[in-house]
Biopython code that builds the backbone (N, CA, C, O; Angstrom):
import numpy as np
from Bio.PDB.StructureBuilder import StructureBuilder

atoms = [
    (1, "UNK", "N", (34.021, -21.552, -35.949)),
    (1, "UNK", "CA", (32.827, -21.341, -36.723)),
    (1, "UNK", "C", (32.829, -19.950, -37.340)),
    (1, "UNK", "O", (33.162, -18.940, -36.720)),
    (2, "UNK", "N", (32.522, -19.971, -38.322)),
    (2, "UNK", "CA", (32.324, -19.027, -39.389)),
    (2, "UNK", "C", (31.205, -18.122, -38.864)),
    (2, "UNK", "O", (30.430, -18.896, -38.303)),
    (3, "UNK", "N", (30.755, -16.948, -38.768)),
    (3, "UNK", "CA", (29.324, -16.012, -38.798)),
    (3, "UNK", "C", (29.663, -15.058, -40.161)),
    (3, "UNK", "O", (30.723, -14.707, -40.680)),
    (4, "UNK", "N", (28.243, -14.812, -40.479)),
    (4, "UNK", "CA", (28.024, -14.100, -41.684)),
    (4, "UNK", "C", (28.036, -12.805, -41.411)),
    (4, "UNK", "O", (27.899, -12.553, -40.214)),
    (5, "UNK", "N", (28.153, -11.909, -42.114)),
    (5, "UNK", "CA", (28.297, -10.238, -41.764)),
    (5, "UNK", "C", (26.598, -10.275, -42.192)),
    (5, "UNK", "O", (26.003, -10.820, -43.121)),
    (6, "UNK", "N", (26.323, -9.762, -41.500)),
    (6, "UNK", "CA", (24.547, -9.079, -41.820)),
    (6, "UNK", "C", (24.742, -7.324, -41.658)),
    (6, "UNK", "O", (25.765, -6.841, -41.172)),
    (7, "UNK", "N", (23.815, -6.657, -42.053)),
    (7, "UNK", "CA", (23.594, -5.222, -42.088)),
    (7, "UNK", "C", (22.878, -4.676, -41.354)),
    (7, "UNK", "O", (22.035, -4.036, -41.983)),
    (8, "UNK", "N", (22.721, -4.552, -39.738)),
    (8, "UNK", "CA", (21.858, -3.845, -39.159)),
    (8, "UNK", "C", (21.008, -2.842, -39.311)),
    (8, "UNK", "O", (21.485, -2.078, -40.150)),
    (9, "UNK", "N", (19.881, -2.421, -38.879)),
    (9, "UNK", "CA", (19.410, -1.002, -39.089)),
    (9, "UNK", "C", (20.538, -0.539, -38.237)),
    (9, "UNK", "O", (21.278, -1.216, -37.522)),
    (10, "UNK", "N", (20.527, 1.222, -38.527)),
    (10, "UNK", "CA", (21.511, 1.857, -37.852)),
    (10, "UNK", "C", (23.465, 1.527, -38.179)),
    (10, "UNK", "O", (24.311, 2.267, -37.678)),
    (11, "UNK", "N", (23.808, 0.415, -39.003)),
    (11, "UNK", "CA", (24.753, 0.586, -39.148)),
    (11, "UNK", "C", (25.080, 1.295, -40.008)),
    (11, "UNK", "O", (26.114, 1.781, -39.550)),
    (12, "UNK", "N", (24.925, 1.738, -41.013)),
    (12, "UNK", "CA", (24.896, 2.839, -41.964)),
    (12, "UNK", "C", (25.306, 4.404, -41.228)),
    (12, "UNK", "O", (26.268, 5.104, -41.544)),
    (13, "UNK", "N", (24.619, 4.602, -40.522)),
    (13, "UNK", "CA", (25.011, 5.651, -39.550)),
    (13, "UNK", "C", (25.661, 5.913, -39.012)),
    (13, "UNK", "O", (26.142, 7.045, -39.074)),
    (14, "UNK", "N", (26.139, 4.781, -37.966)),
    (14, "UNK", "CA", (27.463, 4.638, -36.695)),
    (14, "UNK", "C", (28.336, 4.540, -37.791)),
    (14, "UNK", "O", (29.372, 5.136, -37.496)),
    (15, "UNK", "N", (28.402, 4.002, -39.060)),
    (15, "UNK", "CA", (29.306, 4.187, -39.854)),
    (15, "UNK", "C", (29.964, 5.146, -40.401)),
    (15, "UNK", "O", (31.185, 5.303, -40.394)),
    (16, "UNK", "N", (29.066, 5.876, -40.942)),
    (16, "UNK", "CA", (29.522, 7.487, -41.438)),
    (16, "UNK", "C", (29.879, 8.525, -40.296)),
    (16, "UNK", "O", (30.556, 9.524, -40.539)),
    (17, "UNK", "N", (29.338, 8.204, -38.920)),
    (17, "UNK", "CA", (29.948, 8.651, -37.448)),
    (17, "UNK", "C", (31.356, 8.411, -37.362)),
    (17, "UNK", "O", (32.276, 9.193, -37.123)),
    (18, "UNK", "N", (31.352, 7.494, -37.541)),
    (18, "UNK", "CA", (32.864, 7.000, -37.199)),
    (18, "UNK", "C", (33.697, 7.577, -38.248)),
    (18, "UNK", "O", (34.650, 8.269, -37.888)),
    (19, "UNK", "N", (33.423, 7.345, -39.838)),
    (19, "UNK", "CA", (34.199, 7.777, -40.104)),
    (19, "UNK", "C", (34.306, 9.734, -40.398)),
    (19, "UNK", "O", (35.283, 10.299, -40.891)),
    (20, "UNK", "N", (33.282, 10.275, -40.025)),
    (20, "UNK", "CA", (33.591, 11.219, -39.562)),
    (20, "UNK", "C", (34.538, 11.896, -38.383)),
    (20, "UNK", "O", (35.262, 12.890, -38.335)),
    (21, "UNK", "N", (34.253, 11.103, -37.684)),
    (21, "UNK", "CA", (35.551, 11.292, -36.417)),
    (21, "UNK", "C", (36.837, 11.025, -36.329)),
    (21, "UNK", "O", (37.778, 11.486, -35.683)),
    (22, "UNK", "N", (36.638, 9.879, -37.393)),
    (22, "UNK", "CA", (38.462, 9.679, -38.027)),
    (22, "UNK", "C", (38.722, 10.897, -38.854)),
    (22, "UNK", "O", (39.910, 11.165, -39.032)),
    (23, "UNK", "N", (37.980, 11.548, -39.298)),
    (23, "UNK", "CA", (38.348, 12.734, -40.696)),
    (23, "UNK", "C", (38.834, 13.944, -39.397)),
    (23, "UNK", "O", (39.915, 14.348, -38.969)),
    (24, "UNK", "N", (37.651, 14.171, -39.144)),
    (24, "UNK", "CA", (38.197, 15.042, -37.600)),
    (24, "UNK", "C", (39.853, 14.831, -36.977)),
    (24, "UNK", "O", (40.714, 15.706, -37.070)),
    (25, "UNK", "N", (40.029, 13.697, -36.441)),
    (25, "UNK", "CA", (40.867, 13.150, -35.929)),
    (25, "UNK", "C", (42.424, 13.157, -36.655)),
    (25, "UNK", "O", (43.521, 13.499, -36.213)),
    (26, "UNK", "N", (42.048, 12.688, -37.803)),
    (26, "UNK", "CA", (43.398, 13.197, -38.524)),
    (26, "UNK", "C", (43.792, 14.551, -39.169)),
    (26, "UNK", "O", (44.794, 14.906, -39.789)),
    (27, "UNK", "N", (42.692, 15.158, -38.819)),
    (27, "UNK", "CA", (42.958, 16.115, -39.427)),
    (27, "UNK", "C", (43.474, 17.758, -38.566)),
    (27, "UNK", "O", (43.834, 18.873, -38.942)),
    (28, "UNK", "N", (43.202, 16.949, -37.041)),
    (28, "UNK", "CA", (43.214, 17.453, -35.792)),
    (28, "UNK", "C", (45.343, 17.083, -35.752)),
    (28, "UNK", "O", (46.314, 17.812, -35.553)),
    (29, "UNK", "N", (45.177, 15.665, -36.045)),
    (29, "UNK", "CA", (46.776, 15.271, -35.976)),
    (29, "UNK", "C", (47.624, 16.080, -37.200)),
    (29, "UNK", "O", (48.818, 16.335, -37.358)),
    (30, "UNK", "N", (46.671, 16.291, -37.811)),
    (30, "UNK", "CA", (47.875, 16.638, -39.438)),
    (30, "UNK", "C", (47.763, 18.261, -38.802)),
    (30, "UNK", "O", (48.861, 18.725, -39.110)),
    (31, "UNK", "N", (47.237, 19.016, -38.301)),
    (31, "UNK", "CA", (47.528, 20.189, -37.625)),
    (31, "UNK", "C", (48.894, 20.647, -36.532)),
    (31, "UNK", "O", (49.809, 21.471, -36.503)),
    (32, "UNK", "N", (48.209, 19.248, -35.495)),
    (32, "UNK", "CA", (49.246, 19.450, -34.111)),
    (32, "UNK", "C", (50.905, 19.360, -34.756)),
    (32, "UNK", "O", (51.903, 20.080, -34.715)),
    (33, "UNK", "N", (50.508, 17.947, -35.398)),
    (33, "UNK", "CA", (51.929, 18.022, -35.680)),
    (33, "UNK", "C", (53.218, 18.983, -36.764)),
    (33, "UNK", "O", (54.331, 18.726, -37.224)),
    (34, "UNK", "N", (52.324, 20.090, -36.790)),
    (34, "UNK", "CA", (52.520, 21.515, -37.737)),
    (34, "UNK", "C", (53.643, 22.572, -36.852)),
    (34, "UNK", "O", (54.536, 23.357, -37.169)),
    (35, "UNK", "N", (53.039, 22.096, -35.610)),
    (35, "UNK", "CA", (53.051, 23.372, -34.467)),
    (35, "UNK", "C", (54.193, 22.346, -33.827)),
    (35, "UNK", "O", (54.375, 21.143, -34.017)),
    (36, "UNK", "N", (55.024, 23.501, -32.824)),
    (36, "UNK", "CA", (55.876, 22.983, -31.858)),
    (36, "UNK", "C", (55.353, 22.883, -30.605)),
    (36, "UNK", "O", (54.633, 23.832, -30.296)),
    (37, "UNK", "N", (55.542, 21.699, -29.472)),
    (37, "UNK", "CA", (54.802, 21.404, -28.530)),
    (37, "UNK", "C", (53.855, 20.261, -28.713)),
    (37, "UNK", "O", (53.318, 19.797, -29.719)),
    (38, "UNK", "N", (53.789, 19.820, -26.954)),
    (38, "UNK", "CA", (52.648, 18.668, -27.777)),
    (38, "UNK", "C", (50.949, 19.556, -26.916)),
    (38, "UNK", "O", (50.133, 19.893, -27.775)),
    (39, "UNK", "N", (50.704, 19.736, -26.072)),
    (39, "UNK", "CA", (49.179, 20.139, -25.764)),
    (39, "UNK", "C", (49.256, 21.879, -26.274)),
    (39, "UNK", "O", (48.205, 22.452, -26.561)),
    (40, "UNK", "N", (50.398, 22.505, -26.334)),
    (40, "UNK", "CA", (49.991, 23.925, -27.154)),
    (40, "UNK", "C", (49.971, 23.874, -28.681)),
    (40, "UNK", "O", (49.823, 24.817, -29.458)),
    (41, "UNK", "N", (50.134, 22.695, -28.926)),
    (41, "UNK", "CA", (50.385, 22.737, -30.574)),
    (41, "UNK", "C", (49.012, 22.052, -30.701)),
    (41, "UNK", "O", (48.775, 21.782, -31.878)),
    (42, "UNK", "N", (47.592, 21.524, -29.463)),
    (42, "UNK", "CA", (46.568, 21.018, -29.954)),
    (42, "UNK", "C", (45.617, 22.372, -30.829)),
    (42, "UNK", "O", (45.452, 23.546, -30.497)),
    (43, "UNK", "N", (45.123, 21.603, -32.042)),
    (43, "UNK", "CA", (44.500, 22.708, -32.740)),
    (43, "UNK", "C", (43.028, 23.407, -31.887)),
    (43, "UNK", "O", (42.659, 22.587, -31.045)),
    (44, "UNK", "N", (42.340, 24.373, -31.891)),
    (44, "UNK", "CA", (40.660, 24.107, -31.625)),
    (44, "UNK", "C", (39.648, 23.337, -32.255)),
    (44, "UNK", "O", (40.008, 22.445, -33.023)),
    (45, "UNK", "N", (38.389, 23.544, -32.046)),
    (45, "UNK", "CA", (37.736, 22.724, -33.110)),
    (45, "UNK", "C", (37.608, 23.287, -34.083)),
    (45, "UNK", "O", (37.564, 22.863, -35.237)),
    (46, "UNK", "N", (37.499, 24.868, -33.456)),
    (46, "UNK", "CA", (37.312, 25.609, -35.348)),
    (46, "UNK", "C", (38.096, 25.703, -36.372)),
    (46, "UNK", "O", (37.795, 26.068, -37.509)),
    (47, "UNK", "N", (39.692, 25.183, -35.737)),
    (47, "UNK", "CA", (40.917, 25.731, -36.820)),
    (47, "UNK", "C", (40.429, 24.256, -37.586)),
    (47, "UNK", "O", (39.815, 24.369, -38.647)),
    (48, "UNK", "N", (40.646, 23.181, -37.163)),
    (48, "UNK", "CA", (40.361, 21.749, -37.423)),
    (48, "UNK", "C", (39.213, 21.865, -38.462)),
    (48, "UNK", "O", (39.477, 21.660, -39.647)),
    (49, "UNK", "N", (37.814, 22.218, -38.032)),
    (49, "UNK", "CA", (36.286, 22.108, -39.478)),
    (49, "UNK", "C", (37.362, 23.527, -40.201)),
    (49, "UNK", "O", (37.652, 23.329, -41.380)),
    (50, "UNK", "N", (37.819, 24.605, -39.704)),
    (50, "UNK", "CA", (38.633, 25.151, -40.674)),
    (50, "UNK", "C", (39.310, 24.665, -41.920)),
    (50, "UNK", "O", (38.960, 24.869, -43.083)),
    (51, "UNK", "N", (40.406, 23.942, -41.449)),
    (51, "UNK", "CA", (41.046, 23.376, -42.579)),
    (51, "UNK", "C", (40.753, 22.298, -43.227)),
    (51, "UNK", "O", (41.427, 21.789, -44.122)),
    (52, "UNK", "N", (39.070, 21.672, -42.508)),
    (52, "UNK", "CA", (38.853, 20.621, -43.199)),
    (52, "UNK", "C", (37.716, 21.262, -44.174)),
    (52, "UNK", "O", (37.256, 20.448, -44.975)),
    (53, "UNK", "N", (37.244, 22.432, -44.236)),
    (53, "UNK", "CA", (36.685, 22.742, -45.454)),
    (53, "UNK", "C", (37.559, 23.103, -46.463)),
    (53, "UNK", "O", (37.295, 22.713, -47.601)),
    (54, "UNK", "N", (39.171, 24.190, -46.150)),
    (54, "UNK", "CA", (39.586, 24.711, -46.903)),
    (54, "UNK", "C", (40.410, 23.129, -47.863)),
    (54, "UNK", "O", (41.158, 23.107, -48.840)),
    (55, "UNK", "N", (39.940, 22.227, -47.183)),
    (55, "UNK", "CA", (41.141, 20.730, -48.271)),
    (55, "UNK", "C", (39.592, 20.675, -49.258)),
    (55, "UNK", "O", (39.635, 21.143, -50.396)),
    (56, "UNK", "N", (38.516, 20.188, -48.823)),
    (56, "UNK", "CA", (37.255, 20.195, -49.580)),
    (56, "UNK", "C", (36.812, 20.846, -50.603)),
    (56, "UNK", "O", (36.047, 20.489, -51.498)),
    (57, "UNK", "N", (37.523, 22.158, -50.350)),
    (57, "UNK", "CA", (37.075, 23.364, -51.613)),
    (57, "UNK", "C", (38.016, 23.438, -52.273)),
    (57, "UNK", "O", (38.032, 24.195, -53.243)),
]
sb = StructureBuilder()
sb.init_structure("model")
sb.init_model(0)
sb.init_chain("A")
sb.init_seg("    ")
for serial, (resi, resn, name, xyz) in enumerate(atoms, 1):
    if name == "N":
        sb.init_residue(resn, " ", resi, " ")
    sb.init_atom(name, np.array(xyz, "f"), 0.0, 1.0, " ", f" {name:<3s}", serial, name[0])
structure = sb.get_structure()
């Protein structure tokens, strides 16, 4: 059986959550994998909103 996609309240939100955390997330990976090592090459959070403003501007 088939179900229809409907639009919850609140999905709009968990949506742009999520894909905020993927932006985070890859952008956390497109760092580490810059650096040599795998847990000293993890970025912080600030280098990470760092370089995700300096791609934005």
């Amino acid at each position: 059986m088939r179900e229809s996609f409907q639009m919850r309240e609140g999905d709009m939100e968990e949506e742009d959550r999520l894909r905020d955390a993927l932006k985070f997330a890859n952008a956390c990976g497109a760092l580490t994998v810059m650096e040599r090592g795998a847990i000293p090459a993890l970025p912080s959070r600030e280098a990470v909103l760092n370089a995700m403003l300096k791609l934005v501007t």
